[in-house]
Backbone as a chain_set.jsonl record, in Angstrom:
{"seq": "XXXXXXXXXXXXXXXXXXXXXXXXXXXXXXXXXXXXXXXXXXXXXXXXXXXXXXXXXXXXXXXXXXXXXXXXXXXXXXXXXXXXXXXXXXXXXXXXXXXXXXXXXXXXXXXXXXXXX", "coords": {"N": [[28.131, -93.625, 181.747], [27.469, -96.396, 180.699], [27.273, -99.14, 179.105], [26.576, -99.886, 175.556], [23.809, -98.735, 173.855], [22.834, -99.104, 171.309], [19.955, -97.175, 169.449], [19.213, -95.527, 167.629], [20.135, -95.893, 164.283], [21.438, -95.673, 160.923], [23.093, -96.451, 158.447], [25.427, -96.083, 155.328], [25.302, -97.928, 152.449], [27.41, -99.331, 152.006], [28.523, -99.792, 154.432], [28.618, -102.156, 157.33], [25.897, -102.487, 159.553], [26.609, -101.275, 163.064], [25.327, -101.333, 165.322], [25.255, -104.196, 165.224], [27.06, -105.487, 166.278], [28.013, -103.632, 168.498], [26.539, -103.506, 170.503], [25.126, -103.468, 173.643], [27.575, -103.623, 174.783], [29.977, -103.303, 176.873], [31.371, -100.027, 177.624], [33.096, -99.023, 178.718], [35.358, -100.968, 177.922], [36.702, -99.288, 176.036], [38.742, -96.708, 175.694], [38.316, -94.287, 174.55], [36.262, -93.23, 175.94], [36.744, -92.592, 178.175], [38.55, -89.832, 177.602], [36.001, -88.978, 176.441], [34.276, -88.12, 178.799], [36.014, -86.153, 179.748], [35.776, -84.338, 178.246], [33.892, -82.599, 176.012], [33.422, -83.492, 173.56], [34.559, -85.585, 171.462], [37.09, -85.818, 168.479], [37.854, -88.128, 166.071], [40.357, -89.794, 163.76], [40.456, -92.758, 162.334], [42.906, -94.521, 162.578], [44.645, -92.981, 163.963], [43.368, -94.322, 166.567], [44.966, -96.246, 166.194], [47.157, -96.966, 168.288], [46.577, -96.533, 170.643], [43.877, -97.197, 171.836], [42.995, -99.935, 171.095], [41.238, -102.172, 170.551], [38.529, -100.386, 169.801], [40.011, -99.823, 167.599], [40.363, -101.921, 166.113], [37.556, -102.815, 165.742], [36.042, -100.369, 164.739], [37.531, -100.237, 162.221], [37.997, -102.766, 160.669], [34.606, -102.514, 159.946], [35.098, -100.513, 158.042], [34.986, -97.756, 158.591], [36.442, -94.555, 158.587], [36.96, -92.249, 159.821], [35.44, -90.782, 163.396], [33.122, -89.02, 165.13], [32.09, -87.946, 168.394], [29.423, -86.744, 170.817], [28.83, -85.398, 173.786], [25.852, -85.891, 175.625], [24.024, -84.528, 177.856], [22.377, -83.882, 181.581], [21.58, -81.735, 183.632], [24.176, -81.917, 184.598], [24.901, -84.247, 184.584], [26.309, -87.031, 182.676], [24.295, -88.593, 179.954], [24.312, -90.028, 177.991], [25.689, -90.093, 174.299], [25.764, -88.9, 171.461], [27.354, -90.396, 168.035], [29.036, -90.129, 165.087], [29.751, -92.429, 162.411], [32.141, -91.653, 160.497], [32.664, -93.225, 156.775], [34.083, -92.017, 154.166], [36.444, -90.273, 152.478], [35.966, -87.937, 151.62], [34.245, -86.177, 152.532], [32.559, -83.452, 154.244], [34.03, -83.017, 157.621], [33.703, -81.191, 159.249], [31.135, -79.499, 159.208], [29.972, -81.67, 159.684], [30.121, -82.475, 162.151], [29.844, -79.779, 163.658], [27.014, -80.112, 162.707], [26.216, -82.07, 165.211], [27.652, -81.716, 167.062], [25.046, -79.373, 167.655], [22.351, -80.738, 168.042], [23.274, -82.275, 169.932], [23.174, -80.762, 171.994], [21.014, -79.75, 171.626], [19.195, -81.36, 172.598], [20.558, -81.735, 175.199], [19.915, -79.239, 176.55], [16.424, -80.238, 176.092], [16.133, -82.178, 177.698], [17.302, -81.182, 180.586], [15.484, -79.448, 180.969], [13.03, -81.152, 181.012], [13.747, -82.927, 183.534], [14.046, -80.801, 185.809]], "CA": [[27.803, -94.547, 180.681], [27.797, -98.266, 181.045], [26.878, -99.755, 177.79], [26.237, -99.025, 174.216], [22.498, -99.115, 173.493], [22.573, -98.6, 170.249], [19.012, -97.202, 169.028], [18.912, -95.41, 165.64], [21.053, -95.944, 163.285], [21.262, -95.161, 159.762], [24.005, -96.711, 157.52], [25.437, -96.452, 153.775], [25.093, -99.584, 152.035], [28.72, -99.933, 151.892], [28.61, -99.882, 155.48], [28.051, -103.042, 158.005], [25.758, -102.001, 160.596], [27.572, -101.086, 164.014], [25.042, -102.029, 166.17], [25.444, -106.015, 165.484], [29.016, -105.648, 167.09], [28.853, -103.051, 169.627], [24.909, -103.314, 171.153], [25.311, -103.647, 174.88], [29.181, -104.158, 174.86], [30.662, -102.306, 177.896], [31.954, -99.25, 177.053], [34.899, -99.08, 179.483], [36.424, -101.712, 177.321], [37.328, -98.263, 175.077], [39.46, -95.923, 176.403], [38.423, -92.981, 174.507], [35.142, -92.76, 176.333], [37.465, -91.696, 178.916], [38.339, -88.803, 176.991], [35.021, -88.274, 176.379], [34.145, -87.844, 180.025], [36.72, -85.309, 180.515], [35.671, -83.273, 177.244], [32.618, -82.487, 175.51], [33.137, -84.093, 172.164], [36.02, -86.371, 170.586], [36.898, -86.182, 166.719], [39.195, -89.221, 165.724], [40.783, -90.419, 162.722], [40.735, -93.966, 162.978], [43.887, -94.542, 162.27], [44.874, -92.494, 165.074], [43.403, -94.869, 167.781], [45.685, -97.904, 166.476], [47.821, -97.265, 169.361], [45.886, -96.009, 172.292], [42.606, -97.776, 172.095], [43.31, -100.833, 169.831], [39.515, -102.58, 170.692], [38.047, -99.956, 168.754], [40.303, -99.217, 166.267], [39.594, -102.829, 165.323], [36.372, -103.373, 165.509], [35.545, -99.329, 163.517], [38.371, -100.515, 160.847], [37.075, -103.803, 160.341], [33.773, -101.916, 159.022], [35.325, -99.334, 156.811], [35.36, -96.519, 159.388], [37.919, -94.116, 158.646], [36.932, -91.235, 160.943], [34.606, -90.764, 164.405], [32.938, -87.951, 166.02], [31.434, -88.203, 169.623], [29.516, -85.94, 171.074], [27.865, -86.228, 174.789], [24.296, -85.666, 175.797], [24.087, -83.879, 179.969], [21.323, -83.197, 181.729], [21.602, -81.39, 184.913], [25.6, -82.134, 184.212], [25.258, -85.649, 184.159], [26.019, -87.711, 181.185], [23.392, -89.576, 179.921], [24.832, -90.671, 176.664], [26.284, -89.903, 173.404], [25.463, -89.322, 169.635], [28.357, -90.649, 166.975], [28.691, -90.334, 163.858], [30.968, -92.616, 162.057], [32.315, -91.375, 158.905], [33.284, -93.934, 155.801], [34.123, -91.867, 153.24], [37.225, -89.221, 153.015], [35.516, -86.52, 150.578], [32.834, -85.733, 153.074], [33.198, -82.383, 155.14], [33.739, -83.379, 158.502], [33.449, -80.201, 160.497], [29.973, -79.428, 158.784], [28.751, -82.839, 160.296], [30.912, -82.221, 164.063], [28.881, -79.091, 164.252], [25.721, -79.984, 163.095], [26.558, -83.145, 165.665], [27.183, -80.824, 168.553], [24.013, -78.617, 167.672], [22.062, -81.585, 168.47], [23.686, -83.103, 171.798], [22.617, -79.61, 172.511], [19.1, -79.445, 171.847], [18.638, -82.403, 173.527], [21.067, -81.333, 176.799], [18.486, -78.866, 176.549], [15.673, -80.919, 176.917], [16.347, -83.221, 178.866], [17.513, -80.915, 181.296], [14.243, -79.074, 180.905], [12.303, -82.19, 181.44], [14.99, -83.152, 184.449], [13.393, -80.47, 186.79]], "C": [[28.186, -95.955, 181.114], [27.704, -99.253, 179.91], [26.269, -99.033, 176.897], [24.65, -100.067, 174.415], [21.684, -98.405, 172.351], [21.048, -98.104, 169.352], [18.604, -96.911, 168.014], [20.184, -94.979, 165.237], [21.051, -96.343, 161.884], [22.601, -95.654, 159.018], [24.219, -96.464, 155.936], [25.329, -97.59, 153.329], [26.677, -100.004, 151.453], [28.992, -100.371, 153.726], [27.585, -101.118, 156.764], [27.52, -102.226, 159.315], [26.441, -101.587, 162.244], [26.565, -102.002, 165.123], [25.224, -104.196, 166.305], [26.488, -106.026, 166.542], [29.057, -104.962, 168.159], [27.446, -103.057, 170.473], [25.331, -104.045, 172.164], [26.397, -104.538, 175.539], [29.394, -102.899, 176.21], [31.633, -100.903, 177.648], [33.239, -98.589, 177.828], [35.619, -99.811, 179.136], [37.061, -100.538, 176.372], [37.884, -96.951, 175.725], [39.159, -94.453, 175.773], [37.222, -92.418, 174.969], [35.936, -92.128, 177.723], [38.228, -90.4, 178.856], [36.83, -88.085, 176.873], [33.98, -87.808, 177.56], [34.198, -86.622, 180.246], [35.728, -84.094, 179.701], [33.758, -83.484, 176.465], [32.115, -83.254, 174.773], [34.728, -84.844, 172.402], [35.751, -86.624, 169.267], [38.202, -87.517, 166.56], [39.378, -89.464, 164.479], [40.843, -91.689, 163.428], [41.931, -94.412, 163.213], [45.259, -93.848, 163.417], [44.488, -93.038, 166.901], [44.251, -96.357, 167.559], [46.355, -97.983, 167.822], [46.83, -97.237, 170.667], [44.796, -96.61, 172.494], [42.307, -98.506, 170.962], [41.623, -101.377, 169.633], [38.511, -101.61, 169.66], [38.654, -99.401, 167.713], [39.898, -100.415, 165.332], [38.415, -103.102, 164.939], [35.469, -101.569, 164.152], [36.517, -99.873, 162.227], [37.893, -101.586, 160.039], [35.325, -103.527, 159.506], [33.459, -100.715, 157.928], [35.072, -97.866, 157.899], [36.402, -95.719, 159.215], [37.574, -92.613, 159.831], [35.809, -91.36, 162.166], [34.92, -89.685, 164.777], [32.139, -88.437, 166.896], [31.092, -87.339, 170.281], [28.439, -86.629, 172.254], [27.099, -85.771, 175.488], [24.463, -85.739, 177.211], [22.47, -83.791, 179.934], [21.378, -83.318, 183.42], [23.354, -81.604, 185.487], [26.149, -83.318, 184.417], [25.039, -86.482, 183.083], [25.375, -88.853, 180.814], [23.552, -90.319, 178.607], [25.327, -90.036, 175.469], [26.11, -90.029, 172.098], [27.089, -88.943, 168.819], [27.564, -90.38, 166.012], [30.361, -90.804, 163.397], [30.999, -92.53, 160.527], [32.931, -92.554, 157.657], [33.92, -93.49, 154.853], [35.429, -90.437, 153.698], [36.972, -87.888, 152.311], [34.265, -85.666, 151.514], [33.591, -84.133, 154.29], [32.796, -82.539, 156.468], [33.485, -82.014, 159.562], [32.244, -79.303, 160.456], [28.93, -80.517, 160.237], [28.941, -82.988, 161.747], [29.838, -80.815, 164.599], [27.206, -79.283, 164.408], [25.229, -81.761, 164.621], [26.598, -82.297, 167.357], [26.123, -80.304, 168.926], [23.061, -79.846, 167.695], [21.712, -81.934, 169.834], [23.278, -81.939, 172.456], [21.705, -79.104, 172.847], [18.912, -80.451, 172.748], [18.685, -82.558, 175.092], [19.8, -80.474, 177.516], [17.092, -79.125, 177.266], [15.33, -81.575, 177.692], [16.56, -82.993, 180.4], [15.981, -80.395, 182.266], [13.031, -80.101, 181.727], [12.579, -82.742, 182.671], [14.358, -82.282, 185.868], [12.03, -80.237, 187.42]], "O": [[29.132, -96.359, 181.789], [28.277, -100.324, 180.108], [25.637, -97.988, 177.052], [24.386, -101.21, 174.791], [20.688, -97.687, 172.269], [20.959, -98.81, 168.348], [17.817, -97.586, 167.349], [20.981, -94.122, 165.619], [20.612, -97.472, 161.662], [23.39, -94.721, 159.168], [23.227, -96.63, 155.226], [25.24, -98.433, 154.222], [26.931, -100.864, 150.61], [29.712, -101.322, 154.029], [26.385, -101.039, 157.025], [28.244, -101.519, 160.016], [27.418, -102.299, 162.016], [26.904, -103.066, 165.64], [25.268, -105.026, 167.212], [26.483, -106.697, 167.574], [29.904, -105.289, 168.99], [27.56, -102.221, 171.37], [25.864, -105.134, 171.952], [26.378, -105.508, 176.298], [28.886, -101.778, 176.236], [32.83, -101.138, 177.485], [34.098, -97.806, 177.421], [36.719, -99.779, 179.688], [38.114, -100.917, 175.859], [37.071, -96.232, 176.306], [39.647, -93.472, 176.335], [36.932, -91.279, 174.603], [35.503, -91.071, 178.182], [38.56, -89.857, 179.91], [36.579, -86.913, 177.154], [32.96, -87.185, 177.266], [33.298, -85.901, 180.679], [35.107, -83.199, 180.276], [32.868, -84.33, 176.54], [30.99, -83.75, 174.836], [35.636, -84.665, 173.215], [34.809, -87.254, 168.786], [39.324, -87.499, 167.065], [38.323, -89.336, 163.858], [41.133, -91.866, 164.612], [42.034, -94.804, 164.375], [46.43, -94.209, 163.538], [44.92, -92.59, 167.963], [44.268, -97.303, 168.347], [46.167, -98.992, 168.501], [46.583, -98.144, 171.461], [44.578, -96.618, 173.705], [41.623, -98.099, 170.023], [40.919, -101.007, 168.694], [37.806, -102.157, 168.812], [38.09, -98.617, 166.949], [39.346, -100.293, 164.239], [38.191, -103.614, 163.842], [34.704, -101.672, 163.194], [35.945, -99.833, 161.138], [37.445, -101.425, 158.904], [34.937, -104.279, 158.612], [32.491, -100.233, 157.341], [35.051, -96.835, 157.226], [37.451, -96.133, 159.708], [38.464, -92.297, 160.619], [35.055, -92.286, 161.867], [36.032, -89.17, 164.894], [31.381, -89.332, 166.523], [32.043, -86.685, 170.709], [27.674, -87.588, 172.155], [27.629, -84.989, 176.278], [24.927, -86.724, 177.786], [21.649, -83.695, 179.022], [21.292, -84.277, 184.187], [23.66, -81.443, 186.669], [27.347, -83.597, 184.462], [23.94, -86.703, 182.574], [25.718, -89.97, 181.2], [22.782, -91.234, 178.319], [25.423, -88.863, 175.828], [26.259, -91.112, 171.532], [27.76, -87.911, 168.858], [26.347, -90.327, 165.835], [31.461, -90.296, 163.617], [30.293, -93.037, 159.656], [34.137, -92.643, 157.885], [34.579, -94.378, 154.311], [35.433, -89.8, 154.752], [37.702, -86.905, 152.441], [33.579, -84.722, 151.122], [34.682, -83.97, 154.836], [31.624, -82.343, 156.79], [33.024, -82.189, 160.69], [32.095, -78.449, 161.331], [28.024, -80.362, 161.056], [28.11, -83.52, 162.482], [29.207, -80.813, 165.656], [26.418, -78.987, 165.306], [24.114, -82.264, 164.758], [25.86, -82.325, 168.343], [25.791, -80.4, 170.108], [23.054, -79.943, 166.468], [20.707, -81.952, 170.544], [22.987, -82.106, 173.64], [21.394, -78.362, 173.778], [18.349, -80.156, 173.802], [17.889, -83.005, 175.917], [19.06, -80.741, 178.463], [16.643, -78.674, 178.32], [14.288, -81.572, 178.348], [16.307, -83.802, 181.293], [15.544, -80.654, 183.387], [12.374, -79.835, 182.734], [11.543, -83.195, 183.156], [14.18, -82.919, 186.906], [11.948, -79.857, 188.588]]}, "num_chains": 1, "name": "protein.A"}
């Protein structure tokens, strides 16, 4: 990964779009994409990256973010990018929206791979 290139995105209307702020920002300025390297997915509380990866705890807090899931899109076992979803709200069931979030990055690993040979 080298940059966010943010393409669809879908907001609440409590929620400031993401792409204004993070559209073709370097994404090695965030340290948990280095986590997300190692591992498949990353779930975060925001609140949980104040310490370790301050850059985005500010910039998701700053738009009402209280949780993030990350999940990351292979093909042929190289990573070609990553679908989030950032959560605003704390009543929502997050391990509903982590799976149907994996089942996804999945179909797509999928195709892509498909398409790939």
């Amino acid at each position: 990964f080298l940059k966010f290139s943010i393409t669809y995105e879908q907001d609440s209307e409590d929620i400031n779009p993401l792409f204004k702020t993070f559209q073709e920002m370097n994404i090695s300025n965030f340290k948990l994409f280095d986590i997300l390297n190692k591992k498949y997915y990353a779930a975060y509380e925001i609140e949980s990256l104040k310490e370790n990866d301050k850059l985005m705890y500010y910039l998701m807090s700053d738009v009402g973010i209280k949780n993030l899931f990350l999940c990351e899109i292979r093909s042929l076992n190289k990573p070609l990018g990553f679908i989030g979803v950032a959560i605003s709200k704390d009543d929502i069931n997050q391990l509903t929206i982590q799976k149907d979030v994996m089942e996804i990055a999945n179909r797509l690993s999928v195709l892509l791979t498909y398409n790939d040979k």
